[in-house]
C-alpha positions in Angstrom: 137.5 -160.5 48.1 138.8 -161.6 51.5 137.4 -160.3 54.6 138.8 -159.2 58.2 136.8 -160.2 61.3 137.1 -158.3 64.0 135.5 -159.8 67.2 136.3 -158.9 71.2 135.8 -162.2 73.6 132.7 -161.7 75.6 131.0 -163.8 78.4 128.6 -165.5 75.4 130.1 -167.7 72.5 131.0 -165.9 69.7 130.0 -167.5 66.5 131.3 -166.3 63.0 131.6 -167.3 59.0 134.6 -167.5 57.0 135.2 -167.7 53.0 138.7 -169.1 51.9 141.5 -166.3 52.6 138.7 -165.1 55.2 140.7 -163.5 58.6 139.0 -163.4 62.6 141.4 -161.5 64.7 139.9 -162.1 68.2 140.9 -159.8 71.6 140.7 -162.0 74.3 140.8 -160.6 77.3 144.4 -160.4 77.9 144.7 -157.9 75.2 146.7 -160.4 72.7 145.0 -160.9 69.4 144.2 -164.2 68.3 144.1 -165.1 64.8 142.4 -167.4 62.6 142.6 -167.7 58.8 140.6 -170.0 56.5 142.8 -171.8 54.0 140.2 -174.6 52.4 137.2 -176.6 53.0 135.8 -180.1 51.5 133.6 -182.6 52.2 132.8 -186.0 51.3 130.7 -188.8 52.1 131.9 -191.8 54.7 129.8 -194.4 54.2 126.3 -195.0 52.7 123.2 -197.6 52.8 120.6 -195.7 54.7 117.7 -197.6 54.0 115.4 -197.0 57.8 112.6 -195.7 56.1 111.5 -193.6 52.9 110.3 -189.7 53.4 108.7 -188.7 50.0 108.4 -185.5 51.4 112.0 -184.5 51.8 115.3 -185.3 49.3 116.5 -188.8 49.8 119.5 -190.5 49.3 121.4 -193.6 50.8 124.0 -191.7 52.8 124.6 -192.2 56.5 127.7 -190.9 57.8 129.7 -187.5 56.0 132.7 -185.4 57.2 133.9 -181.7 56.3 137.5 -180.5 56.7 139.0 -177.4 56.6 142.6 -176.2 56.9 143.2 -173.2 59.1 145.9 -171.6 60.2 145.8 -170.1 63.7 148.4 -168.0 64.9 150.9 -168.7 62.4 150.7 -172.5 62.8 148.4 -174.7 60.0 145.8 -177.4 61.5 143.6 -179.8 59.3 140.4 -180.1 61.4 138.1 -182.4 60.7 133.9 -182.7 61.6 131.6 -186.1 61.3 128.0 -186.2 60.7 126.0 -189.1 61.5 127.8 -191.2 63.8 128.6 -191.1 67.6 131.5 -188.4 66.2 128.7 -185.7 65.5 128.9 -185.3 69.8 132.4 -183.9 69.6 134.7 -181.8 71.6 135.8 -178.4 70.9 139.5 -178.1 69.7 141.7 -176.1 72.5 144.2 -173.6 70.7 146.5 -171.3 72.2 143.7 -170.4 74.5 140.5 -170.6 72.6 137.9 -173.1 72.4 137.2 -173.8 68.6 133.9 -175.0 67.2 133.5 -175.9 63.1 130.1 -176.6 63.2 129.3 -176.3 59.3 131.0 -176.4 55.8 128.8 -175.3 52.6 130.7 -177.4 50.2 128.7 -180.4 51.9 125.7 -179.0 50.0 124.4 -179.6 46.4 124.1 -176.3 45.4 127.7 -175.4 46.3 129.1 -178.8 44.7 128.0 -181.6 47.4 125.5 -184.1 48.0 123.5 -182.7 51.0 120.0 -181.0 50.3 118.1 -178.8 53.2 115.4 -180.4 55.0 114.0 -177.9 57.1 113.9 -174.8 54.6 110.1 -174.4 54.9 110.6 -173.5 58.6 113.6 -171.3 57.7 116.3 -173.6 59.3 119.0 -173.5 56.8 122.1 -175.9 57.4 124.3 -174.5 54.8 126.1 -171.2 56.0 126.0 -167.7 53.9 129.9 -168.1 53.4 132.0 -171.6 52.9 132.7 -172.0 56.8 130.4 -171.5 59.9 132.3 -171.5 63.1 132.4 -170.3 66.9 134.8 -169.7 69.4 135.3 -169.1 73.5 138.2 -168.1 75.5 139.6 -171.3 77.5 138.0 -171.4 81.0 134.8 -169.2 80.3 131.5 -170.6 79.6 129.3 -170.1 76.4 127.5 -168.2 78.5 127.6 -166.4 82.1 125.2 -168.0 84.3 125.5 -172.0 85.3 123.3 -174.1 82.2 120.2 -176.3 83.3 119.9 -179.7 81.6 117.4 -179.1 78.8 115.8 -182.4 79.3 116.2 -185.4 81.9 119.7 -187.1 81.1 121.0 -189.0 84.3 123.9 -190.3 82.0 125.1 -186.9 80.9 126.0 -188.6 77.7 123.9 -188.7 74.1 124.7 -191.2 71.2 123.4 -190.9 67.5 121.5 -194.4 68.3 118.9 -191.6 70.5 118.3 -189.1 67.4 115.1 -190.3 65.6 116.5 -193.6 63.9 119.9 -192.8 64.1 120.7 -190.2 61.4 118.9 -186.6 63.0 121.7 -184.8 64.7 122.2 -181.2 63.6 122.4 -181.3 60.1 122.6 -185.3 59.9 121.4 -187.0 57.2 117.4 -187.3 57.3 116.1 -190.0 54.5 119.6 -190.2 53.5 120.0 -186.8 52.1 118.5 -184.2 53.8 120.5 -182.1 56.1 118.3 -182.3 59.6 117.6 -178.9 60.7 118.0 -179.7 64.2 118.5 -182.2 67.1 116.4 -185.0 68.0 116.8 -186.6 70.9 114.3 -189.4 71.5 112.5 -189.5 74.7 109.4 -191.2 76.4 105.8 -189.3 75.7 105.4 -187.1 78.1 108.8 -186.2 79.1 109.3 -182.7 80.7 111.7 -180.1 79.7 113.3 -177.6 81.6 114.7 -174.1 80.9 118.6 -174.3 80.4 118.9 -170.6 80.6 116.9 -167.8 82.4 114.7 -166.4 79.8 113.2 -162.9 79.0 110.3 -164.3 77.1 109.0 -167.7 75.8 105.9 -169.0 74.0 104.3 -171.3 71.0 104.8 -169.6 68.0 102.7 -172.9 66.2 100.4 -174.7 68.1 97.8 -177.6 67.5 95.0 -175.4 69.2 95.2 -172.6 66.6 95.5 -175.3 63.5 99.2 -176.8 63.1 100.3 -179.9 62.9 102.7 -179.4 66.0 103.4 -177.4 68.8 106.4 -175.7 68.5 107.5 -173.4 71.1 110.3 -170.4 71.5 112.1 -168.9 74.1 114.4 -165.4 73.9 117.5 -164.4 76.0 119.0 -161.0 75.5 122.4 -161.4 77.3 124.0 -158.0 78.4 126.8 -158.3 75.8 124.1 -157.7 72.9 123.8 -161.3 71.5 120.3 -162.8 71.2 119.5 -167.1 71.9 116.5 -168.2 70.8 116.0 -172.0 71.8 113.1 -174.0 70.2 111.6 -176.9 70.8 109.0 -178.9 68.7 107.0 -182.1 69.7 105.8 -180.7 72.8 102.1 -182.0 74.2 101.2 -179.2 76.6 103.0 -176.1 78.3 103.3 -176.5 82.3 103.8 -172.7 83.1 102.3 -169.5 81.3 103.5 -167.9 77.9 104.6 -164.6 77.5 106.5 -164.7 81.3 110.3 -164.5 82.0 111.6 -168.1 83.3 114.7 -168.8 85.5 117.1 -171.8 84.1 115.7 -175.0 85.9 112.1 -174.0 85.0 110.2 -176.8 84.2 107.9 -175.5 80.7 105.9 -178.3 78.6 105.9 -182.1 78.7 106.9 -183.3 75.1 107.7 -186.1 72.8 104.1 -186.7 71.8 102.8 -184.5 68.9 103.8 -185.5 65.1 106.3 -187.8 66.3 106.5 -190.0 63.4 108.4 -193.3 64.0 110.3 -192.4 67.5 108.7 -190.5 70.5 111.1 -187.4 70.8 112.2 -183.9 71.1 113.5 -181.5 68.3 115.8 -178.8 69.6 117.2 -175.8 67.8 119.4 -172.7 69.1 120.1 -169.4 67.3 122.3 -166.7 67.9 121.7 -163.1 66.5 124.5 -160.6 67.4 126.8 -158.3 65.7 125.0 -158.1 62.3 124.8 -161.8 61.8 122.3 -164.5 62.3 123.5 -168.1 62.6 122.2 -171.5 63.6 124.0 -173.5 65.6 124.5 -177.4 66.6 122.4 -177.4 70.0 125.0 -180.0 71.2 127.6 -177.2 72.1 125.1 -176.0 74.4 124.0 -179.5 75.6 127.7 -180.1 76.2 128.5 -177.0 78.3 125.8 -178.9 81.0 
């Protein structure tokens, strides 16, 4: 049975899921409702012969680029769009449609258990890839933010720029292909031992929710926004070596919090970065490069 969104654009991105015949009918601020319908989605591999290493701990496979499409029609009008994995493409821009900013950040098709060839890598840790319905998506008004405060570079990046040649060994963007097979649940970006990371956002609470100290085999740490619109981030970071301020404290965006880059590392020095948003019922995971890319 189809389903009918209903969403109001606030100063946070709005992220959403849509089935085939699915409908979001976004107010913007203007008043005028813009609408989005989900016609199809596939996916398919683009090229293979990953052979960097062998994880016997994760699915493998030889895969090292894929793609999902999906045709949508937006305000009456059809557009094919169209989403790489695993290649410089994976750091893309949002499309600009009569007045929104469009993200697709995931299709379930690309996954086995819904007639692909992508398993989950991080399901132990409750990172699922794959969204609850066959599209996973988010959305702005054109000239607002993804949030309403200025963002802080996350980590040091003079360049302002990020190529799939810096996640791990060139396969772990969100959702990229780990060991040729396993959808990466997460960003890696690699980065020297010992490499400190700032707050992008002002936080109302932040802390290691796994640490070395108490028995892991990482540190792993958490912090929480509650923006005034009702939606929840929670940005993670894994890798770290040791936290520079005190847990359990609120922390304004430019806060410098752990050095990183240095615990469980395996073959590259580096940083894993995740981003959540909980709001309006749903829960969703999303591709920490739309935030990256608002800085």
């Amino acid at each position: 049975m189809s389903m009918l969104l209903q969403r109001k654009i606030k100063p946070t991105i709005t992220p959403f899921l849509l089935d085939r015949e699915d409908t979001l009918q976004l107010t913007l601020s203007s008043g005028r409702i813009w609408e989005m319908s989900l016609k199809d989605a596939s996916a398919a591999v683009v090229s293979r012969g990953f052979d960097r290493y062998h994880d016997g701990g994760h699915a493998s496979g030889d895969i090292t680029v894929y793609a999902f499409d999906a045709i949508v029609t937006i305000n009456g009008t059809e557009h094919l769009m169209r989403r790489e994995v695993g290649s410089d493409a994976s750091f893309y821009e949002p499309w600009h449609i009569d007045g929104v900013r469009v993200w697709f950040d995931a299709a379930a098709c690309t996954y086995k258990d819904a007639g692909g060839f992508m398993e989950e890598k991080d399901w132990r840790s409750e990172t699922i890839c794959k969204p609850q319905r066959l599209t996973r998506w988010a959305v702005q008004e054109e000239g607002k933010s993804i949030c309403p405060q200025p963002l802080h570079d996350w980590y040091p990046n003079p360049s302002g720029r990020l190529s799939i040649r810096d996640c791990y060994t060139g396969e772990d963007c969100w959702m990229g292909p780990y060991n040729g097979g396993a959808a990466h649940g997460g960003l890696d970006i690699n980065m020297p031992a010992g490499t400190l990371l700032s707050t992008p956002i002002d936080l109302d609470d932040h802390y290691l929710f796994h640490s070395v100290a108490a028995g892991f085999n990482n540190n792993r740490w958490v912090g929480s926004r509650r923006w005034p619109d009702g939606s929840d981030w929670q940005l993670t970071t894994s890798h770290l070596i040791e936290m520079t301020v005190k847990e359990r404290t609120p922390l304004a965006a430019g806060t410098p919090y752990a050095t990183t880059a240095g615990t469980r590392v395996g073959q590259r020095e580096h940083t894993h970065f995740k981003w959540r948003v909980n709001e309006q019922g749903g829960s969703y995971w999303l591709d920490p490069w739309i935030l990256m890319h608002e800085t």
